[in-house]
C-alpha positions as CSV (number, residue, x, y, z in Angstrom):
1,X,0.0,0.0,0.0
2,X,1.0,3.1,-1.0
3,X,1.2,6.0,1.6
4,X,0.7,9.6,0.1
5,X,1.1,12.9,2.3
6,X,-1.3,15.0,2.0
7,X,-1.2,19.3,1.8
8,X,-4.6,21.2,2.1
9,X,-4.7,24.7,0.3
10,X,-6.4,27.5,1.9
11,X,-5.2,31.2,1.0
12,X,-2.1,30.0,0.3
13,X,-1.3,28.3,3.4
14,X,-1.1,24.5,4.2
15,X,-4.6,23.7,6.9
16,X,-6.7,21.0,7.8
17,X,-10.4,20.9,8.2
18,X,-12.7,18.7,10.3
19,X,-15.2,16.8,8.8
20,X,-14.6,18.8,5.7
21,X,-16.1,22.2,7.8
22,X,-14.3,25.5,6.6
23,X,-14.8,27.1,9.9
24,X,-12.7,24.6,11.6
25,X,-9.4,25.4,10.1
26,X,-6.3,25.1,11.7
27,X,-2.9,26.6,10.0
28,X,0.0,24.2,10.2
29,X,2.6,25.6,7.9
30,X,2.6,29.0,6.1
31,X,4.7,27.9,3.5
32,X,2.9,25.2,1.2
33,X,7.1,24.8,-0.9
34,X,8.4,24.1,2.3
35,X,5.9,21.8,3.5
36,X,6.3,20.3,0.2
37,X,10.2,20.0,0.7
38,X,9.5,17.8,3.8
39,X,7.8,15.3,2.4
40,X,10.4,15.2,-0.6
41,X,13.1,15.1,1.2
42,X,11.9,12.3,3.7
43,X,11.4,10.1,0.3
44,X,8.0,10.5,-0.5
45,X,7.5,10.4,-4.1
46,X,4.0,11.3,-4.5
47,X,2.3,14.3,-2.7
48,X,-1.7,14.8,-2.6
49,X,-2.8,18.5,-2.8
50,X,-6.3,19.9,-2.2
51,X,-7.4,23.4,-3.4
52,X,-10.1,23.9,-0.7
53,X,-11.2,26.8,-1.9
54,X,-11.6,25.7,-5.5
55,X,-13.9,22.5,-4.0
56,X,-16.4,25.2,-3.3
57,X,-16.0,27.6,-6.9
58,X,-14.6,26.6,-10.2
59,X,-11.2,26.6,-11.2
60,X,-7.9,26.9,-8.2
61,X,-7.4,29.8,-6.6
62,X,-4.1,28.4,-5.2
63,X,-2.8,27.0,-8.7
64,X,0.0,29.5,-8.3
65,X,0.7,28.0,-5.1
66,X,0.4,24.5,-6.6
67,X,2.9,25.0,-9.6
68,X,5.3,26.7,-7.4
69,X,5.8,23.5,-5.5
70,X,5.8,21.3,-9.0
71,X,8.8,24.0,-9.9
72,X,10.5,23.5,-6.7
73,X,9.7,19.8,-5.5
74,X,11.5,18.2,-9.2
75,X,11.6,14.5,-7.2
76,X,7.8,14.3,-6.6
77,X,4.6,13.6,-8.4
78,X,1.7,15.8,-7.1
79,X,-2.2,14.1,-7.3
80,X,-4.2,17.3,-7.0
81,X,-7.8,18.0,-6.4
82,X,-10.1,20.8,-5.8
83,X,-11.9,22.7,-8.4
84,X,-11.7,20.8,-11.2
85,X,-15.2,21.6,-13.5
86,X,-14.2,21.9,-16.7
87,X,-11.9,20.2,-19.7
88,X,-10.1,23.2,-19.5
89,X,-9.3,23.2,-16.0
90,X,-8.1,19.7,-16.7
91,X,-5.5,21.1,-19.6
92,X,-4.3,23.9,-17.2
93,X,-3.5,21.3,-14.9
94,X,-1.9,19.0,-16.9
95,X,0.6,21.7,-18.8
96,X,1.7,22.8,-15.5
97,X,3.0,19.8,-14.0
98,X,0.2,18.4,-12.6
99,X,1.1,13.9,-12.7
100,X,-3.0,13.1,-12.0
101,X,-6.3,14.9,-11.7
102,X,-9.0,14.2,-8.5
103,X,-12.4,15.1,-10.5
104,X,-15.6,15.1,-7.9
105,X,-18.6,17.1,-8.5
106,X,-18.0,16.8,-12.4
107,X,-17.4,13.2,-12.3
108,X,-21.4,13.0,-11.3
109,X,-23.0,16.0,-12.8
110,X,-21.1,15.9,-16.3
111,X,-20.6,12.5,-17.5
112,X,-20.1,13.8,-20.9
113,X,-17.2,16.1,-19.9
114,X,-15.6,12.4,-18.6
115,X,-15.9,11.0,-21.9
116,X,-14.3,14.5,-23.3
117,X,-11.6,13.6,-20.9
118,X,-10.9,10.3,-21.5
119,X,-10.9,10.7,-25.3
120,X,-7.9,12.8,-25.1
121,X,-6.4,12.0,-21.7
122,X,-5.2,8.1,-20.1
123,X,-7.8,7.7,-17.8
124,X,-5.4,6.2,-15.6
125,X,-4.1,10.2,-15.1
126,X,-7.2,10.6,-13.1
127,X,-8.8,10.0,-10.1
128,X,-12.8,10.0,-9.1
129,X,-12.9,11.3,-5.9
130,X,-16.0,8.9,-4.3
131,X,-16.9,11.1,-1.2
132,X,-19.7,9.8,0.9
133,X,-22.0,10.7,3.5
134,X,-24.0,8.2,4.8
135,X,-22.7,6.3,1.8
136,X,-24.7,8.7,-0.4
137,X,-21.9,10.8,-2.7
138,X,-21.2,14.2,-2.2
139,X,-19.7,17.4,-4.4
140,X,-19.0,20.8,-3.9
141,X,-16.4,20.4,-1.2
142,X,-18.9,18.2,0.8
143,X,-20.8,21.3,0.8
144,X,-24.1,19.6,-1.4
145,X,-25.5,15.9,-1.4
146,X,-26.8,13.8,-4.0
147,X,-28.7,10.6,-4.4
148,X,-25.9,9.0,-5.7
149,X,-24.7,5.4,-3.7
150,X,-20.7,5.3,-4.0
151,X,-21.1,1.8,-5.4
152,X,-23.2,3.3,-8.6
153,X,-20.9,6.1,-8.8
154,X,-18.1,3.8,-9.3
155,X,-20.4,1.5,-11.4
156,X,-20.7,4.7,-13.8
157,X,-17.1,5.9,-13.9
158,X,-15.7,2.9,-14.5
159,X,-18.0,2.0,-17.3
160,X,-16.3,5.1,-18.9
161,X,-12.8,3.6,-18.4
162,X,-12.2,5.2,-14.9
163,X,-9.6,2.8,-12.5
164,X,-8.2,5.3,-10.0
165,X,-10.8,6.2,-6.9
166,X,-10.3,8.5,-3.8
167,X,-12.4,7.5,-1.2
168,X,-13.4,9.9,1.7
169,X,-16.0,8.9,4.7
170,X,-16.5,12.8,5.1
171,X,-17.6,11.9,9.1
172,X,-13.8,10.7,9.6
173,X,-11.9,13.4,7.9
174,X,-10.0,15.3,9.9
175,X,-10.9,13.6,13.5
176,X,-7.8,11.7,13.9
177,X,-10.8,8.8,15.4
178,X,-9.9,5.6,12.7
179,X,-10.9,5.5,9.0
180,X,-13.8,3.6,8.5
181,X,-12.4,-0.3,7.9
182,X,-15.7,-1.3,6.9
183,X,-16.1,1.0,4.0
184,X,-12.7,-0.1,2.6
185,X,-13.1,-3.6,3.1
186,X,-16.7,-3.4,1.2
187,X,-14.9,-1.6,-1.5
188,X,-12.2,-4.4,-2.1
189,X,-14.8,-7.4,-2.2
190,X,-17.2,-5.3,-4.4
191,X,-14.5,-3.8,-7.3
192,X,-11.4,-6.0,-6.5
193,X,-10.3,-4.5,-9.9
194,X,-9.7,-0.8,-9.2
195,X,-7.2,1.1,-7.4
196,X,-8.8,1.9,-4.0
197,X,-6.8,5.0,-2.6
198,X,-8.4,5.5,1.8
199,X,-8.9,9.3,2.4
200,X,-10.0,10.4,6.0
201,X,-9.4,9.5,10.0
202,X,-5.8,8.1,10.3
203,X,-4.5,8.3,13.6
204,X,-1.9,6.0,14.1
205,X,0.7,3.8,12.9
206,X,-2.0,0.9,13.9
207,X,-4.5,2.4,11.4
208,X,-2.3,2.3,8.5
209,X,-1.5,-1.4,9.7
210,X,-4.8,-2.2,9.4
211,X,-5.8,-0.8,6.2
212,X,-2.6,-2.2,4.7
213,X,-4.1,-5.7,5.4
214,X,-6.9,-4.6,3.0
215,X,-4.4,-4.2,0.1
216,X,-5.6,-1.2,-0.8
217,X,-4.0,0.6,-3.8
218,X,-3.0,3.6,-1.6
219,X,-4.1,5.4,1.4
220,X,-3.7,9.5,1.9
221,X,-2.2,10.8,5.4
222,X,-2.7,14.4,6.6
223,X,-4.1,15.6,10.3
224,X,-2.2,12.6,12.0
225,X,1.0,13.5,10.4
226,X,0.5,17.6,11.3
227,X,-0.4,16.7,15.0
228,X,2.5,14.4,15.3
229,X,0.2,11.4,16.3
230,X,2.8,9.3,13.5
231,X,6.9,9.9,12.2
232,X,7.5,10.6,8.6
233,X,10.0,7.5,9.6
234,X,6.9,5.1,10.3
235,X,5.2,5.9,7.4
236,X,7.9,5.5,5.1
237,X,8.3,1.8,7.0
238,X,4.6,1.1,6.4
239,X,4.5,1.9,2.4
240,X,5.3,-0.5,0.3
């Protein structure tokens, strides 16, 4: 199992949220590069990079933040997600640096822009973010639900060609109280053929241990790593 880091954009500066709520943030670094540099230089060679403020509007409002990092971090691939509506968006992306796209709210609203996608891009550049509330989908920076079941959102994207999926249980994220086993462990016995990348409620070194018994694709690490509950050191020992 891969173990990416994980940097969360808000005016500029690296936060966290809880539960995905905007008035809970908390600043850990005001330098997004540096933070960056951290994980690069403790071996990491894939990075995970929200635009909070883009999950709620279109487009990035911290892309410059984003390609200064690509510019400066030459040893990792960044995986980066937040405001991603539009093929163009996508292209933007892509030219400066970007290795893969996290598509949400289009991946359910615009199935045609998908198929625009994949016609010109590898699908396996992108990632569907699947995040669920009470395992209904939900877009917009959590911020609007649909009717949508994560098992027919996956159902849909992957009869588009779709292979890489980002997987948040939105009542974990950011409360450093377990990931949600369950979910994962569905996951694998229902789509044993897609990459299954855990997003939300790592705590420990035990958690990672646990999900790693899943043989998931990947799991993303942020709050526990900025509170100090686990060592760079002990999740470079975990990854595969």
């Amino acid at each position: 199992m891969k173990i990416i880091p994980a940097i969360d954009l808000m005016n500029g500066k690296v936060v966290r949220l809880s539960k995905g709520k905007y008035d809970s943030e908390i600043i850990y670094n005001e330098n997004p590069v540096e933070q960056a540099k951290i994980f690069e230089d403790a071996g990491f060679k894939k990075i995970h990079i929200v635009d909070l403020e883009g999950s709620k509007v279109d487009g990035s409002p911290n892309l410059s933040v984003v390609k200064n990092i690509i510019q400066e971090c030459s040893n990792v691939q960044i995986q980066f997600g937040g405001g991603v509506r539009t093929f163009e968006n996508v292209n933007t992306l892509f030219d400066i640096g970007v290795h893969q796209i996290i598509i949400g709210s289009v991946s359910v609203t615009s199935p045609n822009t998908m198929e625009e996608i994949r016609k010109v891009y590898d699908p396996e550049k992108i990632i569907i973010a699947a995040d669920i509330s009470e395992n209904k989908i939900v877009i917009k920076g959590w911020t609007e639900s649909t009717k949508l079941t994560l098992n027919e959102h996956i159902k849909n994207m992957k009869a588009l060609g779709y292979n890489n999926y980002l997987c948040t249980d939105v009542s974990k994220d950011g409360m450093l109280a377990g990931p949600n086993i369950e979910l994962y462990e569905n996951m694998q016995i229902e789509f044993s053929d897609i990459n299954i990348i855990a997003s939300g409620g790592v705590s420990s070194r035990n958690d990672l241990v646990e999900l790693k018994k899943l043989n998931l694709y990947a799991c993303v690490v942020g709050k526990s790593i900025y509170e100090n509950r686990i060592t760079l050191k002990e999740l470079k020992e975990i990854a595969d």
